[in-house]
N, C-alpha and C positions, 0 to 999 in steps of 0.2 A: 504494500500500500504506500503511495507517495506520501509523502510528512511534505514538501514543500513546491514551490513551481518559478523560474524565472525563465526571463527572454533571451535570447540570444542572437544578438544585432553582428550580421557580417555582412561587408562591404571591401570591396578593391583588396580580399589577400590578406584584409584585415578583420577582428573581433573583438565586440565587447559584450558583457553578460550583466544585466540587474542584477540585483538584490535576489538572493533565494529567499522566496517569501511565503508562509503557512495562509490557508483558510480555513473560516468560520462555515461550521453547515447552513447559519443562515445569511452568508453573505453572499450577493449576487456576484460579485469581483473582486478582481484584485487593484489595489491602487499602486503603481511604484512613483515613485517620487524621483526616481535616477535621471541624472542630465547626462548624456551618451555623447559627447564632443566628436564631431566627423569632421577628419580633417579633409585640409584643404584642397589635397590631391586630387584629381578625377577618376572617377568610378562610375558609373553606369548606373547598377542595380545594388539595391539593399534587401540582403533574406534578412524575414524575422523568424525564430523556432520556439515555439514554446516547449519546455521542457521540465517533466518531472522530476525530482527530486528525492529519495531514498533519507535523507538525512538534512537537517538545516544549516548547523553549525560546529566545526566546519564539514564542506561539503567535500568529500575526495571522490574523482569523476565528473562524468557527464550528465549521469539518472538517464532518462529513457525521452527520446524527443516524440513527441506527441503531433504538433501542428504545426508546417512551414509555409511560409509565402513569401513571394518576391514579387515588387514594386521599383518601376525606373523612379529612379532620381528626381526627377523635372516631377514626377505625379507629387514631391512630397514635401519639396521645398516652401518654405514658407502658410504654414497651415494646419488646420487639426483634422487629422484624415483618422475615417475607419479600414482598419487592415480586416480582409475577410477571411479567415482560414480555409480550404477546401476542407473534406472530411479526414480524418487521421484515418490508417489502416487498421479495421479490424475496429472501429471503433464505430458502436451503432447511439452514441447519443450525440445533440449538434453541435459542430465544431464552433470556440470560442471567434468571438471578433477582437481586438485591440484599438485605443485610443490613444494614437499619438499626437504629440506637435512638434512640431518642426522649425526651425528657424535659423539667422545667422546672427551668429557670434563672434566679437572681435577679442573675445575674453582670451586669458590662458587659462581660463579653469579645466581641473586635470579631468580627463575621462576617466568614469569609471574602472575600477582596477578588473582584469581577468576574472579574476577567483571567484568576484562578486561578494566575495564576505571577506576581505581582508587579508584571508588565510596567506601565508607566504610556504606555497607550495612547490619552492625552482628547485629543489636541491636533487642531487641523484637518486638519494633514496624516494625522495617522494614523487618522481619520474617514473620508477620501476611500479610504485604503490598505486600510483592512478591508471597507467597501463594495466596492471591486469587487474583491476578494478573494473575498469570499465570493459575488458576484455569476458567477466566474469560475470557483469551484469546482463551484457549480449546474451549468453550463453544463457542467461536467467529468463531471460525475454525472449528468447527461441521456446526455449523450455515449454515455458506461459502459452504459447502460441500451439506451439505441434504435440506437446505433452512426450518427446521424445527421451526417453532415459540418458542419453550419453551427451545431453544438451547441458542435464542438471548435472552429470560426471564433470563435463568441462568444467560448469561453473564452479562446482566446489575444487576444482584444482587450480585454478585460478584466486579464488580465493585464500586456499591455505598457500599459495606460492605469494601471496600480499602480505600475511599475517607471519609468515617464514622470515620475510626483508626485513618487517619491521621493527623497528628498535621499542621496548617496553616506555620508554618516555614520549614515543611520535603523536601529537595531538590529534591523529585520524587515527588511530589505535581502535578506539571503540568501535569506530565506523567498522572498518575490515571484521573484529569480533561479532559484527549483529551482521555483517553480509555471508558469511560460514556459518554460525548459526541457523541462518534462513536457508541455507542451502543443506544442509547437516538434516534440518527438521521436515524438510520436502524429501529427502532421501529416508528417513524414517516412515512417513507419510505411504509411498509409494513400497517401499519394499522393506519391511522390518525384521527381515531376517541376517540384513547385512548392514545393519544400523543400530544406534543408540539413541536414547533420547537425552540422557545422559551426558551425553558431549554438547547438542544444543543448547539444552537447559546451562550449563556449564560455563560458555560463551557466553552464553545473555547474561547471566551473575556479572560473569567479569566487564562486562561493558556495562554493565549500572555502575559498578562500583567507580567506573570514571567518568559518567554521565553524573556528576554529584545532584541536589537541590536545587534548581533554578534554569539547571544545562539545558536549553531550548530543546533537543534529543529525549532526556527522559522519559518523557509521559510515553514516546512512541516504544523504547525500549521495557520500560513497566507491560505496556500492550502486549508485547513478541513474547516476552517471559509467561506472562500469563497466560494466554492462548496457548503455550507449548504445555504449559502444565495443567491446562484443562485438559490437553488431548491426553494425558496422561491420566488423568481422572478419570475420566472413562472409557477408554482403552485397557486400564490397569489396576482395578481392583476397586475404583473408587475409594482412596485413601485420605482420610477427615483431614488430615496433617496437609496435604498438598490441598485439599480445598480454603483447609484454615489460609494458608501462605496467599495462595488468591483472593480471598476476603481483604486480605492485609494491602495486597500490591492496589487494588484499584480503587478502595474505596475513598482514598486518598485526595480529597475534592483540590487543596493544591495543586496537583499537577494534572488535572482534569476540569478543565473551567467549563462552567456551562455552557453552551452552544457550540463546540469545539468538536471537530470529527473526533477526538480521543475522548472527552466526554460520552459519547456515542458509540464508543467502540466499547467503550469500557461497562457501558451499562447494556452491551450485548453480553460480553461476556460475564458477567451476574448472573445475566437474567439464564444463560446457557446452563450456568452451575447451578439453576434451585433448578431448571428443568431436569441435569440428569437425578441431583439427591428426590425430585417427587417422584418420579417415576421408577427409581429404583428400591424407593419406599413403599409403592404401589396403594398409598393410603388412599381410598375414594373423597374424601371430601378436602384430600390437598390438592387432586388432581381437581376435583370441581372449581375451588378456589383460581388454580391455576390458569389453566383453559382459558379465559375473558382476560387475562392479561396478556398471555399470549397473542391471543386476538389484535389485542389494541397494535402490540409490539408489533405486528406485522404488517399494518396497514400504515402504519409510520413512515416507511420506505417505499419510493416508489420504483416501480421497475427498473431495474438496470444499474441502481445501490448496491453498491460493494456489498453490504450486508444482508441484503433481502434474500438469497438464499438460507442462511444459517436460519433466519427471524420463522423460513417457513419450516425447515425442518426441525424447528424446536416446538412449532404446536402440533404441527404431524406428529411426531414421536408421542408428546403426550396425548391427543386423541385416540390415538392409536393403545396405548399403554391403557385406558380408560375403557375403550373397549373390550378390552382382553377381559376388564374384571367384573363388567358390568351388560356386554354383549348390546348397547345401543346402537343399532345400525344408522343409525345417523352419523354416530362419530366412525361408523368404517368407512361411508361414504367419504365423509368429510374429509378426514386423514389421507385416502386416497385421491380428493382432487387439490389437496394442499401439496402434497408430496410430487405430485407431476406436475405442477406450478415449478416446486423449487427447481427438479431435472431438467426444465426447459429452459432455466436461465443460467446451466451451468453447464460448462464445453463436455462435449460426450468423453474424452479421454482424461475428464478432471480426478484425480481421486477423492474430493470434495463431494462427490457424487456418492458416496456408497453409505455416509449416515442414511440419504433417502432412501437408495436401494436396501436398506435393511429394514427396514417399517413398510415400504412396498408390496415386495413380495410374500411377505403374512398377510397382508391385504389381501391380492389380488387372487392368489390358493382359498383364502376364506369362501370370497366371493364366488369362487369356481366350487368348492362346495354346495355353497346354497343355490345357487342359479344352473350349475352346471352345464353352464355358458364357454365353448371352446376359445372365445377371442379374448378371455382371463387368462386361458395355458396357452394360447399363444404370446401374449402378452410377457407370461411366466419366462419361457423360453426365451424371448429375445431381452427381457430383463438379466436372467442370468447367464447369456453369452456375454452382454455388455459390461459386468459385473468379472467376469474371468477376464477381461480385458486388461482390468485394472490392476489383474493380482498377478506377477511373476512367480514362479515353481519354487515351490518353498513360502511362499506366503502363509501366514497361521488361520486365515478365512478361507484358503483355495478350495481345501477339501470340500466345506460345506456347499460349498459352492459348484463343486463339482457334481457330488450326492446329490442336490437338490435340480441341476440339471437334468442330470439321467431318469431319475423323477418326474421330470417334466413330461420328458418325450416319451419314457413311456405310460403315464398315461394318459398322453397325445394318443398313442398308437394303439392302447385299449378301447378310447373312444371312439378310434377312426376305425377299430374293429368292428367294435357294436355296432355302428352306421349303418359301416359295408354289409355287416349280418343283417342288418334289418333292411339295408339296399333289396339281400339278396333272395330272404326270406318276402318280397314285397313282389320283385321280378317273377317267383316261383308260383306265388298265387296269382299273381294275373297271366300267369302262361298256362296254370290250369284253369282260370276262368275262361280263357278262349279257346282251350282243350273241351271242356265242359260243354261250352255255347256249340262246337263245331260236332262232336259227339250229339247233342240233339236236335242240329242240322239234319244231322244223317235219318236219324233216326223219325224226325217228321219228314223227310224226302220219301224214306220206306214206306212210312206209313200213307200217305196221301193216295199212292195207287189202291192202296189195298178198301179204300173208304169209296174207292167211286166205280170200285165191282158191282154186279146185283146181286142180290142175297141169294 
């Protein structure tokens, strides 16, 4: 998730970058305040890029460019122009516009520095640290994109080859520790057979402890920690001690100001931890309780919110968990049109996807019981092909996943028996009804001479 967003102004061979600057969720825009000095030389065209941000202060890298456009010269001299962005790639909500002005200056006031945050980032070492930084982050944003495993390989080898150069005092330290971490916790994520969580969690410690109180980074490294350790909450036994630690890390209204995406993030993941504790408490009147806040939670975000997938499978699950003990077919209904809400706004090769696939497919087999309705097992089936997708040989779900497969199809195949036997048993009687009808053909042909003899 971006923490921040600045511009990136090139012209003639030359660059300068804002201010990396955070948003509010209820702010329409960003304001910079930066004077961008173009010098006097000739140049043609000026690109602007907006570009995201991974970290605020200081920033090492590029972050992920989002939106470019290029404007001549002459369109922009002297005046307050809006810059249109085309659409970014892969990006279905609408592209940002920009509010520049433009003007001539006899000043020497200095232009904006590179770094955009002051950082004095020239030195060898920190040359090495931002190349495969950003080499790492590519690799992170392929990943994101194709969900290829040897994308997230690269990126954590690039990472640990950042965190390897760096000297224990380098003031992008932390940065490198939460970019290994995220990559460390997606290689867990995907295949936990050849992973710890252990080491991620480990990284995010060590990058708080140098994010101190006030570090513009923190709130977002608080987040990374916590989310890692919820996965571990219910992935792991649900252990009171790891949910105690999360209570602790977020409720922390200092470094969570209201209206704040971290605000918002962080009162997702709350709301995530009393969903798994009611549900695995399975008490009826906490899941009743539950249920209506859920509700609200999710209609808070509108489509295409970072977080509206989680918001949906956290009332799925507990719908879902409410019916098991109370058998309301309203909440199977329900559960299952909330849980293919959230698959739809999540890439088919996501492994974010299989919380929903697990409330799913209890669903869908329910429903194939009581209606005994084939487009539930068909359903069944291309749910758990897409499901083995996710999971590489040796995963700790594959088997089940397997088992429940084979399950599927055959009894696909028992159904598609019965059918065929009632096809066949159906063909049999109407080929002895027209056996029958043709038999007493005959037999009134015979008889007809024999009627118009005289006695």
């Amino acid at each position: 998730m971006p923490v921040g967003f600045y511009v990136l102004v090139q012209f003639g061979g030359d660059q300068r970058r804002t201010q990396n600057k955070s948003i509010r969720v209820s702010d329409s825009g960003i304001e910079w305040k930066d004077e961008i000095v173009l010098p006097s030389k000739a140049f043609d065209v000026v690109r602007l890029t907006v570009y995201a941000s991974f970290e605020l202060e200081p920033m090492l890298g590029n972050g992920e460019a989002l939106y470019t456009s290029e404007s001549r010269v002459e369109e922009l001299v002297n005046g307050t122009n809006f810059i249109h962005f085309p659409p970014g790639k892969s990006r279905t909500a609408a592209p940002p516009s920009l509010l520049i002005t433009v003007g001539r200056s006899h000043s020497n006031h200095p232009a904006v520095v590179p770094s955009g945050d002051g950082s004095n980032l020239d030195s060898e070492e920190s040359s090495v640290l931002i190349r495969e930084t950003d080499l790492g982050q590519e690799a992170l944003l392929l990943y994101h994109n194709s969900y290829q495993r040897e994308d997230l390989e690269n990126a954590a080898q690039h990472f640990e080859c950042a965190l390897y150069n760096c000297s224990p005092t380098h003031q992008c330290r932390a940065a490198m520790l939460v970019n290994l971490a995220k990559a460390k916790f997606l290689s867990y994520q995907t295949d936990p057979t050849g992973a710890t969580l252990d080491e991620p969690i480990s990284l995010y410690r060590q990058a708080l402890e140098l994010r101190h109180s006030g570090h513009p980074d923190r709130p977002a490294t608080l987040l990374q920690l916590a989310q890692t350790l919820i996965f571990r909450y219910e992935k792991q036994g649900c252990d009171e001690s790891v949910a105690d630690e999360i209570n602790k890390l977020m409720t922390n209204s200092q470094h969570f100001p209201e209206g704040s995406h971290e605000r918002r993030a962080a009162d997702l993941v709350l709301e995530t931890l009393k969903r798994c504790r009611v549900v695995n408490s399975g008490r009826l009147v906490e899941l009743n309780y539950l249920v209506p806040e859920l509700e609200r939670s999710s209609k808070v975000a509108p489509d295409g919110y970072f977080d509206r997938p989680q918001r949906l499978i956290n009332l799925s699950t507990t719908l879902w968990r409410r019916y098991e003990i109370d058998r309301e077919p309203s909440d199977l209904h329900y559960s299952l049109q909330i849980n293919k809400k959230a698959l739809q706004l999540l890439p088919t090769r996501s492994p974010d996807r299989l919380p929903a696939v697990r409330t799913l497919a209890p669903a869908l087999w329910r429903l194939f019981e009581i209606r005994g309705e084939l487009d539930y097992l068909t359903e069944l089936i291309e749910l758990s092909e897409g499901a083995l997708q996710l999971m590489p040989e040796g995963h700790p779900e594959r088997t089940y996943w397997v088992t429940n497969s084979k399950s599927y199809r055959a009894e696909m195949l028992d159904c598609l028996g019965d059918i065929a036997l009632e096809d066949q048993k159906y063909a049999e009687g109407v080929e002895q009804y027209f056996q029958s009808i043709t038999v007493l053909q005959s037999i009134s042909s015979y008889l007809s001479p024999l009627e118009d003899m005289p006695a």
